[in-house]
C-alpha positions as CSV (number, residue, x, y, z in Angstrom):
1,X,-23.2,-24.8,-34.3
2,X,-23.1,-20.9,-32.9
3,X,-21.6,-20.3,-29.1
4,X,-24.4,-20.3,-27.5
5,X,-25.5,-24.3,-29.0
6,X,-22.3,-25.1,-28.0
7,X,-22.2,-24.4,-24.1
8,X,-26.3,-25.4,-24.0
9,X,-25.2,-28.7,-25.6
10,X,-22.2,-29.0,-23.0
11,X,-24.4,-28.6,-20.3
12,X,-26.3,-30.8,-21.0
13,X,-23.8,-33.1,-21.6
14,X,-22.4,-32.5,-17.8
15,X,-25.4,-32.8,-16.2
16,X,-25.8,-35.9,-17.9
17,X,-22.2,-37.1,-16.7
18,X,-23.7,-36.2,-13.1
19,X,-26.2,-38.0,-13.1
20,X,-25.0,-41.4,-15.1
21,X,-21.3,-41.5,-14.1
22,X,-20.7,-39.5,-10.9
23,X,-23.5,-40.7,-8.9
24,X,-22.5,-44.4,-9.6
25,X,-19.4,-43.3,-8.3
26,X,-20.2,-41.7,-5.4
27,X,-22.8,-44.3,-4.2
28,X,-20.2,-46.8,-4.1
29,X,-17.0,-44.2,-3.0
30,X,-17.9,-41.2,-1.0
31,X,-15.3,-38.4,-2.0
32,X,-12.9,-37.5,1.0
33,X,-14.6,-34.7,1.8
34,X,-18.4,-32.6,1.7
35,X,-16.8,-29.7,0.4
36,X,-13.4,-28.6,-1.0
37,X,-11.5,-24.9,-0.7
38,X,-8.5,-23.1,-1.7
39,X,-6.6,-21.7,0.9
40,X,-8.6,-18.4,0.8
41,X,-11.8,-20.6,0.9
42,X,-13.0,-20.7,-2.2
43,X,-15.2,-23.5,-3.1
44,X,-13.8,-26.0,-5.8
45,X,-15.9,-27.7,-8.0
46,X,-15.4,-31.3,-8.9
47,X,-14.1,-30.6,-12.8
48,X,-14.5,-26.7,-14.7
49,X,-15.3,-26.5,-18.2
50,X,-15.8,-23.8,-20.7
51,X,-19.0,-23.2,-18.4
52,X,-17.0,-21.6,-15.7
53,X,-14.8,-18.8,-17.9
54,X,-17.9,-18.5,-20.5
55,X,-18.1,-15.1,-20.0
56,X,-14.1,-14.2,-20.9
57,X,-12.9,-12.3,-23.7
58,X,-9.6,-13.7,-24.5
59,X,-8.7,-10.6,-25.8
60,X,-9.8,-8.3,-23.0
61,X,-9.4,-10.2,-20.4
62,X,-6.6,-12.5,-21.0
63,X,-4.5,-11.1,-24.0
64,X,-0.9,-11.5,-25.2
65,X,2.6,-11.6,-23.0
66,X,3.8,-8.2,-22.8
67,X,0.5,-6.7,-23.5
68,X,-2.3,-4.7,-21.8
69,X,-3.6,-5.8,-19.4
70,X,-1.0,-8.0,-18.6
71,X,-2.5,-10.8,-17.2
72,X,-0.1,-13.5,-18.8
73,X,3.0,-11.2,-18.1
74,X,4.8,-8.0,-18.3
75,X,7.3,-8.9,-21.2
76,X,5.9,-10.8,-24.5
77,X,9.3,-13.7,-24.2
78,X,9.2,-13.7,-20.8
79,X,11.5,-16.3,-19.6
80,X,12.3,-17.4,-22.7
81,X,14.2,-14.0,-23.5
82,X,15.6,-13.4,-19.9
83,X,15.3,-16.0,-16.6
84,X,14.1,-14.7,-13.4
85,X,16.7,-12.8,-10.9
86,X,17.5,-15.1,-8.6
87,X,17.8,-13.1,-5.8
88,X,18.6,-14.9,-1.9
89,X,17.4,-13.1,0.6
90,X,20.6,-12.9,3.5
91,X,22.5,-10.6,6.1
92,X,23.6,-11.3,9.5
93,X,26.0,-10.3,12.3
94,X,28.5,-7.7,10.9
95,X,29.0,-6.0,7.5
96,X,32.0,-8.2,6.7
97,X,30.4,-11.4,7.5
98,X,27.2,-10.4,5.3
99,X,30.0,-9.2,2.6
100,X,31.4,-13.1,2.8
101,X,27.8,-14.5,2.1
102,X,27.6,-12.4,-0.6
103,X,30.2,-13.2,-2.5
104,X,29.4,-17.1,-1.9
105,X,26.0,-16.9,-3.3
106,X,27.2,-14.7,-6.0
107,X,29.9,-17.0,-6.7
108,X,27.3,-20.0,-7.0
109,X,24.9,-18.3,-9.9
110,X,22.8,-15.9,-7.7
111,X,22.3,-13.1,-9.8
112,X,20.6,-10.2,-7.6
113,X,21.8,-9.7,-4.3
114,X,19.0,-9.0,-1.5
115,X,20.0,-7.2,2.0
116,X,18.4,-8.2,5.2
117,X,19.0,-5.5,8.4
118,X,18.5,-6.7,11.8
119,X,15.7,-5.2,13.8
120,X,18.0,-2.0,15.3
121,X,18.7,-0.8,12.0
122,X,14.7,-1.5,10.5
123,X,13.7,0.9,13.5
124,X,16.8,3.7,13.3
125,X,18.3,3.1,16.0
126,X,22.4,2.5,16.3
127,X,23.9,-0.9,17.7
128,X,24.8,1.4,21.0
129,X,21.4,2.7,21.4
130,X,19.6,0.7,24.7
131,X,16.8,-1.1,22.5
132,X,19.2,-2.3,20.5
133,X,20.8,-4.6,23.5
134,X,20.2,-8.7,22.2
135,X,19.1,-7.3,19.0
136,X,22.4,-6.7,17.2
137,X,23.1,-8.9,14.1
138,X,20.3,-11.3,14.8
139,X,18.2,-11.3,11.9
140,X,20.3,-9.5,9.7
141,X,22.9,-7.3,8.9
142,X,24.0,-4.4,11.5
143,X,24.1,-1.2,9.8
144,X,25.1,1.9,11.8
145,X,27.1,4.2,9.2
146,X,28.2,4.6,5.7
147,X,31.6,3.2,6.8
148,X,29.4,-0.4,7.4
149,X,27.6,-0.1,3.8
150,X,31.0,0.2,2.2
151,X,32.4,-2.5,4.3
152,X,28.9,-4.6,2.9
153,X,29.7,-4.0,-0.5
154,X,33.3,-4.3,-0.6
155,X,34.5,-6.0,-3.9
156,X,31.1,-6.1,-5.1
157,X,30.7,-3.9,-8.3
158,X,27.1,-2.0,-7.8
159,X,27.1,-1.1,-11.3
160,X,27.5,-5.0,-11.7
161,X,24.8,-6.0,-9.8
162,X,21.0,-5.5,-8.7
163,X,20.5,-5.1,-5.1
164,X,17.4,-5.5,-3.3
165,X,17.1,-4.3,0.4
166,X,14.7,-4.9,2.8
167,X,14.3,-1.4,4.7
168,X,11.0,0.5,5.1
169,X,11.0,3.0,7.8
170,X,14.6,4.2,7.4
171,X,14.6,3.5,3.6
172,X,15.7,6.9,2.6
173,X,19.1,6.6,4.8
174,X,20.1,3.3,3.4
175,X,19.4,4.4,0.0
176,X,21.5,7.4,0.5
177,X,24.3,5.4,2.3
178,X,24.4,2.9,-1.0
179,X,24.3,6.0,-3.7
180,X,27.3,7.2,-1.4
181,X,28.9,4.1,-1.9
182,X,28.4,3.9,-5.8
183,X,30.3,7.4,-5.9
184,X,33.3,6.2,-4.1
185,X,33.2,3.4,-6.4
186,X,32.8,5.6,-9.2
187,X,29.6,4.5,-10.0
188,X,27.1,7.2,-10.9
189,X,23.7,7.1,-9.4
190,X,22.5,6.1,-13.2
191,X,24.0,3.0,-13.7
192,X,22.4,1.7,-10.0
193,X,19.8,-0.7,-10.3
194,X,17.6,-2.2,-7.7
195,X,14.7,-1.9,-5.3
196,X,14.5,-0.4,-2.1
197,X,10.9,-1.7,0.2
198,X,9.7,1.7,1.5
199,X,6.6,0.0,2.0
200,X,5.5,2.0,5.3
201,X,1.9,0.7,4.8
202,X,2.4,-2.8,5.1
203,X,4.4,-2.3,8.5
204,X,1.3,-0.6,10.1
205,X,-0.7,-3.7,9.0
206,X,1.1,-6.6,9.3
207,X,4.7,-6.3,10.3
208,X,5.4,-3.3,13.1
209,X,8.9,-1.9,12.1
210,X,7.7,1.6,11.6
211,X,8.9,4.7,13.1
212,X,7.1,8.1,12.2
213,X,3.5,8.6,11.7
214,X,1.9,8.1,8.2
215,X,1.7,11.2,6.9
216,X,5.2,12.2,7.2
217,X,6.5,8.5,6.3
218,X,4.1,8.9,2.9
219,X,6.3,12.5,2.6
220,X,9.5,10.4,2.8
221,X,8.6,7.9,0.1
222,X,6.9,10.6,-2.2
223,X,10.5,12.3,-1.8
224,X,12.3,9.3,-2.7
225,X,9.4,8.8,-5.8
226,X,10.8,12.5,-7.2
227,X,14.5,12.1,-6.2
228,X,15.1,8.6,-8.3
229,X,12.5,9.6,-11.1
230,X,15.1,12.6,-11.9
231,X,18.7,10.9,-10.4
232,X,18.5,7.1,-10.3
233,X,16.3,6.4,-13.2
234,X,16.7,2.5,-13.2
235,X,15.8,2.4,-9.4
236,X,12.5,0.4,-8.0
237,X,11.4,3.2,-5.7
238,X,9.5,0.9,-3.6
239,X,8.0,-2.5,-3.2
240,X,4.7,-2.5,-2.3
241,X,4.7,-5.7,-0.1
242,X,1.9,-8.5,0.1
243,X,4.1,-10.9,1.4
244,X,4.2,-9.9,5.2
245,X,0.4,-9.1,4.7
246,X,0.2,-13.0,3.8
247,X,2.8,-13.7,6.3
248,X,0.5,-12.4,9.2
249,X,-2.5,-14.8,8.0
250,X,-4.1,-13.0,5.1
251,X,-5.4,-15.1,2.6
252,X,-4.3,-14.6,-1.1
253,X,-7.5,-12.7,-2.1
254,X,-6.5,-10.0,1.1
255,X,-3.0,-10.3,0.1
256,X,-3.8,-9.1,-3.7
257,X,-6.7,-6.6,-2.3
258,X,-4.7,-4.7,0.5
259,X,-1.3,-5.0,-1.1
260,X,-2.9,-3.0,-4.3
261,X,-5.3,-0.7,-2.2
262,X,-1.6,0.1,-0.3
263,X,-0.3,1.2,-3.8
264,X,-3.3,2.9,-4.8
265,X,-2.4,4.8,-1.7
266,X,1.3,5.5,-2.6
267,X,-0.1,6.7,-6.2
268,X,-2.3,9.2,-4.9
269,X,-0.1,10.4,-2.1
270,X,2.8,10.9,-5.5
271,X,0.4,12.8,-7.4
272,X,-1.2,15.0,-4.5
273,X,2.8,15.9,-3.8
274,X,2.6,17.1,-7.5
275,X,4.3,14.6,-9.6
276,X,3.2,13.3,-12.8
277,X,1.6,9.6,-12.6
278,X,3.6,8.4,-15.7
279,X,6.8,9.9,-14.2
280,X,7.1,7.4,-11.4
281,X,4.9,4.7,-11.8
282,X,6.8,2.3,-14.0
283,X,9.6,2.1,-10.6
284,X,6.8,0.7,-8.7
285,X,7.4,-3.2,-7.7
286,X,5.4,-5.5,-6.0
287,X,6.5,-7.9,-3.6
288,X,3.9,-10.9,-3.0
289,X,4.2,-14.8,-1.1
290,X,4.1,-18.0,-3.1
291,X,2.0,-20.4,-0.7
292,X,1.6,-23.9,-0.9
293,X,-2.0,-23.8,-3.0
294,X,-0.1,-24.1,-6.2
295,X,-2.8,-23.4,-8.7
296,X,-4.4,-20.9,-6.2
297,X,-0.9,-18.8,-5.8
298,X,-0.6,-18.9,-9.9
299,X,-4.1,-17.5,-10.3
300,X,-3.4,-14.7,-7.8
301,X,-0.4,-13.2,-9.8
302,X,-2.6,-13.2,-12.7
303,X,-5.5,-11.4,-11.3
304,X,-3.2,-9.0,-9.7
305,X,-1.2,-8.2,-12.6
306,X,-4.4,-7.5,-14.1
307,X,-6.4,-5.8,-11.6
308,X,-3.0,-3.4,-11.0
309,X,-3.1,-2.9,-15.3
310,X,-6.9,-1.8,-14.7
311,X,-6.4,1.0,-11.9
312,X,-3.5,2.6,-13.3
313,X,-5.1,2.7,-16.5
314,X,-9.1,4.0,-15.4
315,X,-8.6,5.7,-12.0
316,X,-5.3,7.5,-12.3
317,X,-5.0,7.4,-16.2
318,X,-1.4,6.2,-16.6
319,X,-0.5,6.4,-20.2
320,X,2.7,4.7,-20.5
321,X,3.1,0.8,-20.5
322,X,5.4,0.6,-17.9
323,X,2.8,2.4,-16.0
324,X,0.5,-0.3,-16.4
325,X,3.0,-3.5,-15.4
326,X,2.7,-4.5,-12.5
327,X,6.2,-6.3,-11.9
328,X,7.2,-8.2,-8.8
329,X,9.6,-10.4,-6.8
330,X,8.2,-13.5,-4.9
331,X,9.7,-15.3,-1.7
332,X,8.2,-18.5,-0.6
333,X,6.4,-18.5,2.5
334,X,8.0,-18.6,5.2
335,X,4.7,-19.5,7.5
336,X,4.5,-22.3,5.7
337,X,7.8,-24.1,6.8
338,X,7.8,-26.2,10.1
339,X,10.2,-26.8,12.2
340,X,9.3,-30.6,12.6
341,X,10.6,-32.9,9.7
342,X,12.4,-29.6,8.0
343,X,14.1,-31.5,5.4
344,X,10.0,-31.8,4.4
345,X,10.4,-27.9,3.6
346,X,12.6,-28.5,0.3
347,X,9.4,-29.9,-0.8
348,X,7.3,-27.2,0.0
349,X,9.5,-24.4,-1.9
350,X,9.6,-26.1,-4.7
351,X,5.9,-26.4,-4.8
352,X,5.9,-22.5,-3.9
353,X,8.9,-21.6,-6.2
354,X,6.8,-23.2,-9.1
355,X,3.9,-21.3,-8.6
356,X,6.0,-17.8,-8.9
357,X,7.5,-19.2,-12.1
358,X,3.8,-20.1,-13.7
359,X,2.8,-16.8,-12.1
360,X,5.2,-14.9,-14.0
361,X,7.6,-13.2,-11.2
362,X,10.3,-10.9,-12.3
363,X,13.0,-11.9,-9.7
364,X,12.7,-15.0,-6.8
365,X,14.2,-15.7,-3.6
366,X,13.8,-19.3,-1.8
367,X,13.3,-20.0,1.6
368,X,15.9,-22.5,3.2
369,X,15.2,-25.8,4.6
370,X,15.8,-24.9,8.3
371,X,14.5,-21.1,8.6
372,X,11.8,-22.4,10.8
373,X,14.4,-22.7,13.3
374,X,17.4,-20.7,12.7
375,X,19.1,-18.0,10.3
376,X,20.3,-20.8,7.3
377,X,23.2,-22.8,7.0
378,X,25.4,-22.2,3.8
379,X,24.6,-26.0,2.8
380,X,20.7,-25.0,3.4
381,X,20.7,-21.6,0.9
382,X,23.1,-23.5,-1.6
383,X,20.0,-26.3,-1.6
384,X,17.4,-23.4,-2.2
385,X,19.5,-21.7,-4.9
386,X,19.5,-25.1,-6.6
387,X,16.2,-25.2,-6.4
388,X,15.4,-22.6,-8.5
389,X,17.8,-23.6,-11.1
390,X,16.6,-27.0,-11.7
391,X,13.0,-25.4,-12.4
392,X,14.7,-22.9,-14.4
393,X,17.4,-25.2,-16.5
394,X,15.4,-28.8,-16.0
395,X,11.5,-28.9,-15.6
396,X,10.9,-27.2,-18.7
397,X,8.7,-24.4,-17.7
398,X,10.4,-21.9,-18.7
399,X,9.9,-22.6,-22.8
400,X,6.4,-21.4,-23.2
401,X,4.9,-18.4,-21.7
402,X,2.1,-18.6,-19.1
403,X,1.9,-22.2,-19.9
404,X,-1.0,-22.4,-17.3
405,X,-3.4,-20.1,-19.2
406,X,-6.6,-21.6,-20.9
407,X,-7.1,-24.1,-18.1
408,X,-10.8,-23.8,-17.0
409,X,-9.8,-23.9,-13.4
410,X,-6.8,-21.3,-13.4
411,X,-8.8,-19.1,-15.4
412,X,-11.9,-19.2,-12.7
413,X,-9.5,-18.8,-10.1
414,X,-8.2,-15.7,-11.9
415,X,-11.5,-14.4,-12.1
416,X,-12.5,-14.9,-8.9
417,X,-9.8,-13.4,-7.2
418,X,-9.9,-10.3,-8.6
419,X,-13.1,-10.3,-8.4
420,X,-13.0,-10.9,-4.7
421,X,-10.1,-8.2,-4.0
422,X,-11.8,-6.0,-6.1
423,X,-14.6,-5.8,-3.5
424,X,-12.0,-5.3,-0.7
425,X,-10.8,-2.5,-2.6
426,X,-14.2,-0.9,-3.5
427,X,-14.3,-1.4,0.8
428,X,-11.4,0.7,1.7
429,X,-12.0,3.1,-0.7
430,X,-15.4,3.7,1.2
431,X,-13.5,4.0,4.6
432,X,-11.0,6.7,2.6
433,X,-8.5,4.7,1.5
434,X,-5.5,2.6,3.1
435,X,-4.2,5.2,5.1
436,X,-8.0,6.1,7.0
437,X,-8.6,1.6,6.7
438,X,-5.6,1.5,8.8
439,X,-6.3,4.2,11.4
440,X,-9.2,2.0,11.8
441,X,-8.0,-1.7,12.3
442,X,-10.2,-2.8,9.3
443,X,-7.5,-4.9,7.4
444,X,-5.8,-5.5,10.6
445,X,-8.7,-6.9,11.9
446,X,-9.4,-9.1,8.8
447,X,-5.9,-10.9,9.2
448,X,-6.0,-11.5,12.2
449,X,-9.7,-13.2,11.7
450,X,-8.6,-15.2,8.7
451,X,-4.9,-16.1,10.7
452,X,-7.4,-17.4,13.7
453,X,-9.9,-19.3,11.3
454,X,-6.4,-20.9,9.2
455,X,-5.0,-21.9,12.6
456,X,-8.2,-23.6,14.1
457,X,-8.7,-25.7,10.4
458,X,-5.3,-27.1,11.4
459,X,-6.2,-27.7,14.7
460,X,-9.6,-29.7,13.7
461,X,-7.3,-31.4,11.0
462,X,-9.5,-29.9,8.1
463,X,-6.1,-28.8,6.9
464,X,-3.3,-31.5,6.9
465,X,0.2,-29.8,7.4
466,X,2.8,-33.4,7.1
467,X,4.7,-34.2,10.2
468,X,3.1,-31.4,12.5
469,X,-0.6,-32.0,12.4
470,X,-0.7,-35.9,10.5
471,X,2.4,-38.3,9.6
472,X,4.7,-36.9,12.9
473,X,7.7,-38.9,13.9
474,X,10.0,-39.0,16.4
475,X,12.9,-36.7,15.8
476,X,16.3,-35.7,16.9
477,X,17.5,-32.3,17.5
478,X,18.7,-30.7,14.0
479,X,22.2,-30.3,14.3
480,X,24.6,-27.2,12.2
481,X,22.0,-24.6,12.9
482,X,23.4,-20.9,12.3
483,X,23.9,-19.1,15.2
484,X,25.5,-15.5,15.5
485,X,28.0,-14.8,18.0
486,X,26.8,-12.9,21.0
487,X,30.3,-11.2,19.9
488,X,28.7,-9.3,17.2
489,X,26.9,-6.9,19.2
490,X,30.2,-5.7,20.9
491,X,32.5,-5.4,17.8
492,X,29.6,-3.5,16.3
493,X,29.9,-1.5,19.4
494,X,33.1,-1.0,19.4
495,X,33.0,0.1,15.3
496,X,30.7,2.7,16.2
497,X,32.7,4.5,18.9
498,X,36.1,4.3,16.4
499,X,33.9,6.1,13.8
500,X,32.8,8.9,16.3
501,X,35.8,9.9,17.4
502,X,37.4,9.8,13.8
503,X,34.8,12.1,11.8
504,X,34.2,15.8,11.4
505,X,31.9,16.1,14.1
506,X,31.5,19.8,13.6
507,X,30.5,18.7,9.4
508,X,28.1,16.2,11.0
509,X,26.5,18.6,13.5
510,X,26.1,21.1,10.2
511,X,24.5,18.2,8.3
512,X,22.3,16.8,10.9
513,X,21.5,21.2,11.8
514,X,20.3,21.5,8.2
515,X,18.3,18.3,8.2
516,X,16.4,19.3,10.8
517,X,15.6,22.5,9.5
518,X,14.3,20.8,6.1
519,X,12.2,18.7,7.7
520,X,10.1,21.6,8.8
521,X,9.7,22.7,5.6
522,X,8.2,21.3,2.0
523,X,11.4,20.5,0.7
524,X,12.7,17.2,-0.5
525,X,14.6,15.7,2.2
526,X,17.1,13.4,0.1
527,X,19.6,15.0,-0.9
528,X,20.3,16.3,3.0
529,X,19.9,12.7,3.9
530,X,22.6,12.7,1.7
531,X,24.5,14.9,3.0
532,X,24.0,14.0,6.3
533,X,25.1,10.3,5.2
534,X,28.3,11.2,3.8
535,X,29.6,13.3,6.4
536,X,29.3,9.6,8.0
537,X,26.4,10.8,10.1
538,X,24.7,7.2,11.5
539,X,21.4,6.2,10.9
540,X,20.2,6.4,14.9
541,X,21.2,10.5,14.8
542,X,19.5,11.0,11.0
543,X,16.4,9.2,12.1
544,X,16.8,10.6,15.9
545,X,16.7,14.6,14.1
546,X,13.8,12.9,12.2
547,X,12.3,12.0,15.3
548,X,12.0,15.2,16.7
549,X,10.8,17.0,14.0
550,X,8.3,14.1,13.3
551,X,7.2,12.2,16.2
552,X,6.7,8.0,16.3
553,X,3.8,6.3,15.3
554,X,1.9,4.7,18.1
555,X,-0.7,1.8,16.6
556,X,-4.1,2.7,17.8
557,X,-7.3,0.1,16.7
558,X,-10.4,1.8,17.0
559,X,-12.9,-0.6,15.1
């Protein structure tokens, strides 16, 4: 019997099933609901059968591990060769008390570390500046000067370890500051591996801590593509972020479509500036959310990693492998933690945490139980730490690779996603690209439409979230909530003026001179960053020079 026999004989078989068996069924036990959707509405079928994927070629569309165009992973072992980074996601209050956590998480089997800045140092301004004032330590670590970065890492080896940090805007200064670090540590800038966001994009749709406009913040990032490329070889350049897309109310198909139309973005702005694609492409990462739609969230990582493979390879002819990979760290969602019942969210990571391991993620950080209504309690990250573990040590995902692929419904799901961003993409491209789709509000527009249409399903109940829309209880106050000490922002004040008055002013007046000068100018800006960084300039005076010379991006919606 030839292929074609085969599916006409199937179904006829499934229409007969309908017809015989379902029916029956039904007439007797209505299913629970008219229609079924994912969690970017798409329509789920009853069963999938060969039917559905009928028109794959395993070979070009699904492939081997390790091999183009990547949909079942970047490496051909994958976890069976090397486990995930497990990377928490932490930083509050001062350097030292961030430099405690550290070592803790370090000491229980975390093996990446991952810096969060509080909101001061995400915008460039210094813990003395007026905004600033309530702000200082709150959400993350404090970061004024080099003096705090080397108080951050202290004892912690940076040729050891892989650090991840969470900066966009001012990503260039904090990358300087931890290169300046490695060197008194006598670490070259070689042996430094890790990934800095500079995902200035993403913070004009979705998340707001940008400073400059977009053309000089894509300047900043193409310098920082060509300064690693040549100096910090094994450095992620950026992270090009879909989880604060998602965060915001995107659905997954937005979150794959304007996360890769932002790097399509980034690519073109790195070869306009003259570099060669194959140069810096294989530092690009990918940041994405792991949501609670488990088989939803596993088929998006598929159909991103292969969409990505597809774009680099036809529209900007990358030639390299490396080029083509499109690697990533997940975090769980965040959104989708409640503050009622929060022991309930252990649950929900795990769900989410599973769906990055099926979906093939390069390095994972876990959302704690009681983020929805503080920073977390040591006990809280130790619990989410675990929790990747036991998926990594005891459910036994981990031995085969991709161990979802062939299933009718995953691969439909993979299909249709891409599909769907694809047409996103094909979109912006018609507006002119991210950068022209965000001067006009378009994906703005379109999270905030599918945030509003989420919301209200919750509200009518045709989305059950347990113990805030169905099964509530009554509930006492959660007690051993983190709080930071309203001491912080003092101490951090008082820091700052010590290292003022200690410096080479005169060096730092030179630096910050120079700086300005070069920012006028064509010229790569790192290495006077640099400069600027280890005469123990701060972050509020580099970025304030920057300022100037730059201006700040005001958001403007003209849709």
């Amino acid at each position: 019997m030839n292929q074609n026999e085969t599916l006409r004989n199937l179904q006829e078989r499934k229409k007969d099933w309908e017809q015989n068996k379902i029916s029956k069924v039904l007439s007797k036990r209505p299913e629970r609901r008219e229609k079924f959707l994912t969690g970017s509405n798409i329509e789920t079928n009853r069963v999938y059968t060969e039917l559905d994927i009928q028109n794959n070629d395993y070979l070009k569309d699904i492939g081997f591990p390790g091999q183009f165009p990547y949909t079942r992973g970047v490496q051909p072992t994958m976890y069976r060769g090397r486990l995930w980074t497990m990377r928490q996601y932490a930083g509050f209050g001062t350097a030292e008390e961030s430099n405690e956590r550290y070592k803790y998480l370090l000491s229980q089997g975390q093996t990446g570390l991952s810096v969060a800045f509080d909101l001061p140092t995400q915008i460039g301004y210094d813990s003395d500046h007026a905004l600033a004032q309530g702000e200082i330590g709150k959400v993350g670590v404090a970061i004024d000067s080099l003096k705090d970065m080397e108080i951050l890492f202290n004892g912690i080896s940076l040729d050891k370890v892989s650090t991840s940090m969470t900066i966009n805007a001012p990503a260039a200064v904090l990358l300087a500051m931890y290169m300046a670090v490695a060197e008194k540590q006598g670490v070259t800038p070689d042996k430094l591996s890790g990934t800095i966001q500079n995902d200035i994009l993403k913070e004009y749709i979705a998340r707001g801590t940008y400073i400059f406009p977009p053309v000089p913040s894509m300047r900043l990032i193409t310098n920082i593509f060509e300064y690693c490329s040549r100096n910090v070889p094994k450095w992620n350049t950026i992270s090009i972020s879909g989880y604060h897309i998602r965060e915001a109310g995107a659905t997954a198909i937005q979150e794959v479509a304007f996360t890769l139309a932002d790097g399509i973005a980034y690519v073109q702005a790195a070869t306009k500036a003259g570099l060669d694609v194959d140069e810096f492409a294989p530092r690009l990462s990918f940041f994405f959310n792991a949501h609670n739609d488990l088989l939803e969230e596993v088929a998006k990582f598929r159909a991103a990693r292969r969409l990505w493979a597809k774009i680099m390879k036809e529209k900007f002819g990358a030639k390299k492998p490396k080029s083509l990979m499109l690697r990533f760290h997940t975090q769980t969602a965040g959104s989708a933690l409640t503050a009622q019942q929060p022991d309930n969210n252990i649950v929900r990571v795990t769900i989410q945490a599973l769906a990055a391991v099926f979906g093939g993620t390069q390095s994972l950080h876990t959302n704690s139980r009681d983020e929805a209504l503080a920073l977390p309690a040591e006990d809280s990250v130790r619990i989410a730490l675990r929790t990747q573990q036991i998926i990594a040590h005891e459910s036994g995902v981990t031995e085969t690779v991709d161990p979802l692929a062939g299933s009718y419904y995953v691969e439909y799901l993979t299909n249709t996603i891409e599909q769907k961003a694809k047409e996103y993409i094909d979109k912006i491209e018609k507006l002119g690209g991210a950068v022209k789709a965000i001067e006009k509000g378009y994906m703005q527009k379109e999270i905030q439409d599918s945030a509003y249409r989420y919301q209200k399903d919750i509200e009518a109940k045709e989305r059950i979230v347990v113990g805030v829309n169905q099964y509530q209880i009554k509930e006492e106050t959660l007690k051993g909530l983190l709080k930071v000490d309203p001491e912080v922002g003092r101490l951090q004040k008082s820091k700052l003026a010590e290292l003022k008055l200690s410096r080479d002013n005169q060096k730092v007046k030179q630096t910050l001179e120079e700086l300005k000068q070069k920012a006028g100018t064509e010229e790569n800006l790192i290495p006077y960053i640099l400069q600027s960084v280890k005469a123990y300039s701060t972050l509020g005076e580099i970025c304030g020079v920057l300022r100037e010379v730059f201006g700040e991006y005001r958001a403007q919606i003209t849709l």
